[in-house]
N, C-alpha and C positions, 0 to 999 in steps of 0.2 A: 504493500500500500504506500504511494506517494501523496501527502499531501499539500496541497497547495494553495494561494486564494485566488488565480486563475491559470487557466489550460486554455491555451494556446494552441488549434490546430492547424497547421498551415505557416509556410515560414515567406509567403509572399511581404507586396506593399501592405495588406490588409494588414493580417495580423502580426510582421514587425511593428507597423505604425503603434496598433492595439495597445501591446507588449509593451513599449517607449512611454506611451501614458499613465500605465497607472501601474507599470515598476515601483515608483516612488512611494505606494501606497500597497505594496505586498510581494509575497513571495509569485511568481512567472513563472510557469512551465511553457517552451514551445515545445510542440511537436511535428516532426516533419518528418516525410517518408522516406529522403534520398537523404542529401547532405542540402544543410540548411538553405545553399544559394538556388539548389533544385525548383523552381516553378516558373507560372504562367509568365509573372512578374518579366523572370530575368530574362525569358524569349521577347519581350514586349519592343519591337523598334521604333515603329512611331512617334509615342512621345505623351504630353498631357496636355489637353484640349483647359485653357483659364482663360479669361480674358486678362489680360497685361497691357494690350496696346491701345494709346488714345482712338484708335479709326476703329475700336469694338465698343459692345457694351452687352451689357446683361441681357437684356432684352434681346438684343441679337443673337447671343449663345442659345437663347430661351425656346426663341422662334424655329433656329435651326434642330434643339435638340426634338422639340415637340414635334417640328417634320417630318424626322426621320422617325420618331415612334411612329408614325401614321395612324396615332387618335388613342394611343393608347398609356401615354406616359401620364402618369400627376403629376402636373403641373406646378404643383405646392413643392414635391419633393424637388423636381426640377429647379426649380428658381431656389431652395437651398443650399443645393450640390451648386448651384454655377457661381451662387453668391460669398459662399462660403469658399469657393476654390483658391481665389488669391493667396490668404491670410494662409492655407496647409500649405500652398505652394514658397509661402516666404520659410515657414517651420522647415521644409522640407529642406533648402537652401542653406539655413542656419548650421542643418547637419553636415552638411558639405557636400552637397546634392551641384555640378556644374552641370547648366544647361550650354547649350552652344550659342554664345552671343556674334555678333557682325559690326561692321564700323560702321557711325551712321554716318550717312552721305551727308555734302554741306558746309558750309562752312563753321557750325558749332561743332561737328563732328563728337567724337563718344564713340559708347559702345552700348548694346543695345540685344534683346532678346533678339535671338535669328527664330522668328516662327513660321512655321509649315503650314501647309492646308492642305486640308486632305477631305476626299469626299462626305458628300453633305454640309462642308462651313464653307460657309459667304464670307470670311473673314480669316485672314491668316491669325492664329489662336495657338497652335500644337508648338507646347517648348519642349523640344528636343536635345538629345545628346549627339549628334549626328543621326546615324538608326541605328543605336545602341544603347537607348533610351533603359530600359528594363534593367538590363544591367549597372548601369550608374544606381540608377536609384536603388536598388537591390544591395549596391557594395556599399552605399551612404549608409544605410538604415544595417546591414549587418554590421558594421564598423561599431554604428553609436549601441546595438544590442551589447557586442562583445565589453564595451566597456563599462555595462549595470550588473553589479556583480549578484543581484537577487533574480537576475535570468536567468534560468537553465534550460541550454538547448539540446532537445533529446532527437538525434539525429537518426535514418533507419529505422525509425520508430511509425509503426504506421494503425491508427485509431483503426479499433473495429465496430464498436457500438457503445451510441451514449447511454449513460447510469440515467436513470431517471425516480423520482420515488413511485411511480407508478407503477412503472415495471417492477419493484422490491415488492408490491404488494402495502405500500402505504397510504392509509386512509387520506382524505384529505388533499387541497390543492397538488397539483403537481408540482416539482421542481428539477430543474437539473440537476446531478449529484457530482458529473466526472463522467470518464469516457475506460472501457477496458482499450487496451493500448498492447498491440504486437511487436516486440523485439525482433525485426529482421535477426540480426548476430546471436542470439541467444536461444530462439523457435519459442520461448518463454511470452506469456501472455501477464501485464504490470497492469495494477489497477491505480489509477491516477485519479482523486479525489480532489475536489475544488468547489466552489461556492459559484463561481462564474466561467463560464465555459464560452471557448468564441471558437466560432466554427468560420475558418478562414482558406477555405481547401480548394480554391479555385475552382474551375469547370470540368467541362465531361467529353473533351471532343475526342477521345480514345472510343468512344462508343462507337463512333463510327470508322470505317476504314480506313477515308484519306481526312486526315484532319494538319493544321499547322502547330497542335499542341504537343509539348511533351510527352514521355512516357507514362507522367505522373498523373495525368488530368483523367481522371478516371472515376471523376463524379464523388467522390466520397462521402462527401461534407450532406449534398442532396439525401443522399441514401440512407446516411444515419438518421438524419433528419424524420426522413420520409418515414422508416422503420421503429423511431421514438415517437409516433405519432405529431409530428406537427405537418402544415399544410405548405404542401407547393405548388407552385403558381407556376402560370405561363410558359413550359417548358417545351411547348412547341414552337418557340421561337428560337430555334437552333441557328447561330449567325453562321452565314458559309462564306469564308475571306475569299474573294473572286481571284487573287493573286499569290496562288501557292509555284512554289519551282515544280516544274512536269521537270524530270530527271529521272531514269531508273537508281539511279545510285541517291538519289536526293531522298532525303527523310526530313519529314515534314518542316522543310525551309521556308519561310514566310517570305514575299517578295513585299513590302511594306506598301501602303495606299501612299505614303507620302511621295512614291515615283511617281505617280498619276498626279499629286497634286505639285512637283515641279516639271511639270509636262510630256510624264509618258503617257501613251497614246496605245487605245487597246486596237488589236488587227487581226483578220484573219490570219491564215498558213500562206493566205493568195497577196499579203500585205496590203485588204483592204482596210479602211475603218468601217467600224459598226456602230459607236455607242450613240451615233446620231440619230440612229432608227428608232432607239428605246427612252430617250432621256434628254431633256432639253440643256442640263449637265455635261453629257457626255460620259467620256473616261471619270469625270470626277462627279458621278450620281450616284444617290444611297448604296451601302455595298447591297441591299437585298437584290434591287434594280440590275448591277453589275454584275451579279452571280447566276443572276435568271437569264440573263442578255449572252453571257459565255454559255451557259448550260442550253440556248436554243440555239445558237450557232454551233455549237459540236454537235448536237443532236444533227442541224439540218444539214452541214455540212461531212458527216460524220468522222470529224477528227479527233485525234485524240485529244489535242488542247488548244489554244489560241496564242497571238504574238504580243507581248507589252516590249511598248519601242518608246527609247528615248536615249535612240542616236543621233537625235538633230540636238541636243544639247550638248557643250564643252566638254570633250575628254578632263581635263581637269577638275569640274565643278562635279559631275558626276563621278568622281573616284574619290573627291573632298566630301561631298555632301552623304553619298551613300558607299562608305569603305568597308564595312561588313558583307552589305549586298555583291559589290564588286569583287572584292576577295574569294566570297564561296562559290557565287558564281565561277568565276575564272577556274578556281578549284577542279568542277566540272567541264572545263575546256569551252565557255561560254564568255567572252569578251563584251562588256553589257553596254562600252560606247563606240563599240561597232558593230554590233549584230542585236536584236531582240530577243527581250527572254521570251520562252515555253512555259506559258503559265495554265494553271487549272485552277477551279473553283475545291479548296475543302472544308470539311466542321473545324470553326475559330471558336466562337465564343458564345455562353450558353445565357441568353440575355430574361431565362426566369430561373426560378430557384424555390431557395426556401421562401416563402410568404415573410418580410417585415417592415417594418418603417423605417423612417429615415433614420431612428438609433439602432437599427440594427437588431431590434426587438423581436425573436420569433414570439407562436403561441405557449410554447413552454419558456415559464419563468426560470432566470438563470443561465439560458440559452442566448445566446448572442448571433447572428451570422453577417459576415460582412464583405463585399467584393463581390466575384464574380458567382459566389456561392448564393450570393439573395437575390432575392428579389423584391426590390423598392418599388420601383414605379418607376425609375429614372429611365431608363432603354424603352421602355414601350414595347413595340412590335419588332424593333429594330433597334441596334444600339450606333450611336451618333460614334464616328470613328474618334478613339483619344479620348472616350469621356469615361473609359471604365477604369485607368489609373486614378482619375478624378474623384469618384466615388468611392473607389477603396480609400484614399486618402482624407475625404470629407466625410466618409460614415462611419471608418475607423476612429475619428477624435468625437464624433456625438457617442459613438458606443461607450467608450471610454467612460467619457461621462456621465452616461447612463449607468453602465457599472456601478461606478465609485459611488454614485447617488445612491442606487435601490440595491448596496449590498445586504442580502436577509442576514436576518438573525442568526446567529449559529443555530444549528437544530441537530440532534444525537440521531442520527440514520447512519444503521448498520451496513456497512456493504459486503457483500459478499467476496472473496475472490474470486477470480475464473473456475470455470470446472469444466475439464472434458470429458470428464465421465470415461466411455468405453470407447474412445473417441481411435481410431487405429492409425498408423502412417501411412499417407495417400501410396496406393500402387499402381494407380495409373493415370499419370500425369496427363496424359492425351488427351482425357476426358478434359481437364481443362481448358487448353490448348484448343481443341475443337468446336469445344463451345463460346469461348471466345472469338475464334475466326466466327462462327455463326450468328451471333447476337450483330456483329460487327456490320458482316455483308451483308445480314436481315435488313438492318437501320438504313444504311446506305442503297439499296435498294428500294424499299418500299418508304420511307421515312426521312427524304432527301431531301432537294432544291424544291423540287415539284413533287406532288401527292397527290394522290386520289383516296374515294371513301375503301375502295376494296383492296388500295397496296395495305392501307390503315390497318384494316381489319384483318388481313391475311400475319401483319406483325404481330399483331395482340396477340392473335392465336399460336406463332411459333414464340414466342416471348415466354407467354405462358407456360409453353411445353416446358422450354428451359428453365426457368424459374423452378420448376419444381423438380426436375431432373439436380440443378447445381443446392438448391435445397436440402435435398437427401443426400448429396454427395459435401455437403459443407456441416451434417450431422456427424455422419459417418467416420469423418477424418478431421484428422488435427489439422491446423490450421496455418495454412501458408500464408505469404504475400499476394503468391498470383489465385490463390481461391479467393482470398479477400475481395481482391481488385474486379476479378469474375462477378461474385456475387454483386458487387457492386455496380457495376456496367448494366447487369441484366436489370435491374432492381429503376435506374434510372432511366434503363431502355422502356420498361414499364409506365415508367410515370410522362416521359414524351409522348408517346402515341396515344395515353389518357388523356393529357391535353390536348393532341392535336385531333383528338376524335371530338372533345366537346367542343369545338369550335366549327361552326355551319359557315365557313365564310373564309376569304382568301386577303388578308393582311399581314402588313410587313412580310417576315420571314418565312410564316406561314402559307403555302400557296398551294390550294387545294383547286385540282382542274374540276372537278363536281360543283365546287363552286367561286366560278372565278372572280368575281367582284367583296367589295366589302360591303360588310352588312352595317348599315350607320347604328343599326341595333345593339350590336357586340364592340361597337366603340368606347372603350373605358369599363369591360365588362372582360373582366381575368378569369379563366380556366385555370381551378383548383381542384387536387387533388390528394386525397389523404390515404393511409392506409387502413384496409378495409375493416381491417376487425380493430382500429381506434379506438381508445376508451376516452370517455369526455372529460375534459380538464378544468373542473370547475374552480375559479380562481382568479381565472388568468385576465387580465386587465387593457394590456393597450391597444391605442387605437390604430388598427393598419390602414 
């Protein structure tokens, strides 16, 4: 038993920032599944969408992010994540977070935020590191962790399921208690005990086949959630990044929206343009628009991918501006300011989650979730490119403070250790391995860019199967990383195609050919889902 007065899952922007805040006020556990710099976070190249410059303002952030949800963001949460953005982004600075600044032109001359634009803003906003944004901020924020010496960062260590007093079997409101926690290095399962619990675990785009996520992104944080009884939202807005590397040797290399927004230009195989046909934008319209625009040109052309060109800009400026891009590229025998990259559309970013408010509030008290792991109301239908760094940073300091406000009482709740009973060592690994391939090419098939009511319904049903097949096989046997990771996929795989069946209508990311228009009905009206056998949690208080 490890106790603590908060449990940290996830070692992104979210829950580093988390961690940073309310150190000062107790003992911090993180927990992370790889080695601490392992997440979404440190793939992130882009950058963070604030307003900084005099030619922006709020109201314009507001406008564009409410666009790109297409009717379905709250507007309240909205206007506090964009207003609140500056003042994390100056914290975030302090830590020693360098954005990339430019000389300013002129004769007062200075130096000056160098901001990007990237699809969906009217307004150059994204402060970037070059395109190696994620990582800056990722080494800021573990730097200033490593130096609070009441942090402990439990590294290979990867959450199985939250404690909860309901689940113990205790009467009365529910609460979170702590999370059971698997020791990759040891096969030993640690019971971590804590009063606040913040579920920081990023997305799920491992669910599907070709995603731009890591190996880690594997839904977690959702599935525990989902499995403690609380509610998730919106999960059939699975974002698909229109500009992955087509590469046989390439693993899930992101080619950044910020090429398109200093003027690469998307093309056929035959070097035509297309995004004129679909988007008064063009190359730089909402990515759902750009995902669907590349996915009807391979279909109708039947290629394997399409061309992103931006060799009519400076060999120089483009090896300056994008040196990671240019490096991996070249890597693969790909010269990016003399030839166009082979780009494909795959699963980026999962823009529902668990159900909370702008503090990060789930239905179960003591539960926190924050990042790409919730679900606010900020992304809508669709998430505004550059605004999901923004919100783990602005909902990780309201959570914070929410903590530290409505810490409960101590209360004497017993927990149990783990137990695996007659639990045996897995003897055939294949089983998992297969079922994984299958949940994977299910999703990605039937559960894509484009949908219909019968791909829907054919996944429920194989979903299902599996479900109960890795069910019995997650009784049976002790317990790995990759069953974990297994059951967790399938479990998430479950609750998207829940949502994407209760919604009669074709927005944002969502795009169902049965019904292709949006319903002004289902406008600001979220598809929720719980688990089925839930017990009700009488108690529980805020307002989402």
């Amino acid at each position: 038993m490890k106790h603590f007065d908060f449990l940290v899952l996830g070692s992104g922007i979210a829950g580093l920032s988390f961690a940073l805040k309310v150190a000062p006020h107790g003992r911090v556990a993180i927990v992370t599944k790889k080695n601490s710099a392992e997440s979404n976070t440190n793939y992130a190249q882009g950058g963070i969408a604030a307003v900084t410059s005099k030619e922006d303002s709020f109201e314009i952030h507001v406008r564009d992010t409410l666009e790109a949800g297409a009717g379905l963001c709250r507007e309240g949460v909205v206007r506090t994540i964009v207003e609140e953005g500056p003042a994390r982004i100056a914290e975030l600075i302090e830590l020693g977070m360098r954005f990339t600044e430019r000389e300013v032109p002129g004769p007062e001359g200075g130096r000056e935020f160098d901001l990007g634009k990237e699809g969906g803003h009217s307004k150059r906003r994204i402060l970037h590191a070059k395109d190696m944004t994620g990582r800056e901020v990722e080494g800021a924020l573990l730097a200033a962790v490593a130096a609070r010496p009441n942090i402990q960062v439990y590294e290979n260590h990867l959450a199985i399921d939250l404690i909860t007093s309901q689940k113990l079997g205790y009467v009365g409101p529910n609460r979170c208690l702590g999370a059971y926690v698997f020791d990759r290095a040891t096969g030993q399962v640690d019971t971590f005990a804590a009063a606040g619990v913040l579920l920081a675990t990023g997305g799920c785009g491992k669910v599907y086949l070709y995603t731009t996520n890591p190996d880690i992104a594997t839904g977690d944080g959702v599935a525990m959630a989902y499995r403690a009884g609380a509610a998730i939202a919106n999960m059939e807005f699975i974002q698909f990044h229109p500009t992955c590397l087509y590469h046989p040797k390439a693993k899930s290399f992101l080619i950044s929206e910020a090429v398109r927004g200093e003027g690469g230009v998307l093309k056929t195989l035959d070097g035509v343009e297309f995004m004129d046909q679909h988007h008064p934008r063009k190359s730089l319209a909402p990515r759902d628009i750009v995902a669907r625009a590349i996915d009807h040109e391979m279909k109708r052309t039947g290629a394997d991918c399409v061309l992103l060109d931006i060799t009519h800009q400076p060999a120089p400026f483009v090896r300056e501006r994008f040196p990671n891009i240019y490096r991996t590229c070249l890597q693969y025998g790909i010269d990016i300011t003399r030839e166009p990259i082979p780009v494909v559309p795959a699963a980026h970013y999962q823009c529902g989650g668990v159900l909370t408010n702008v503090d990060g509030e789930t239905e179960i008290p003591g539960l926190l979730a924050v990042g790409e792991v919730a679900c606010t109301g900020l992304h809508g239908a669709n998430r505004l490119a550059s605004n999901s760094l923004l919100e783990a940073l602005v909902c990780a300091h309201r959570a914070a403070q929410t903590a530290l406000a409505r810490r409960p009482a101590p209360a004497d709740f017993q927990i149990p250790d783990w137990q695996s009973g007659n639990a045996q060592n897995p003897d055939e690994m294949v089983v998992v391995s297969h079922n994984w391939d299958e949940i994977r090419r299910c999703m990605w098939d039937y559960v894509g860019i484009v949908r219909t009511n019968k791909r829907l319904e054919r996944a429920q049903k194989r979903i299902a199967n599996l479900q109960e097949e890795i069910q019995q096989y997650y009784w049976d046997f002790t317990v790995t990383g990759d069953l974990l990771e297994l059951r967790n996929i399938a479990t998430v795989a479950e609750a998207i195609v829940a949502c994407a069946r209760q919604r009669p209508e074709s927005r944002g990311l969502h795009y169902n050919l049965d019904y292709p228009a949006p319903d002004p009905a289902w406008a600001q009206r979220d598809t929720v889902t719980r688990k089925p056998d839930r017990l009700a949690a009488p108690g529980w208080g805020p307002e989402l």
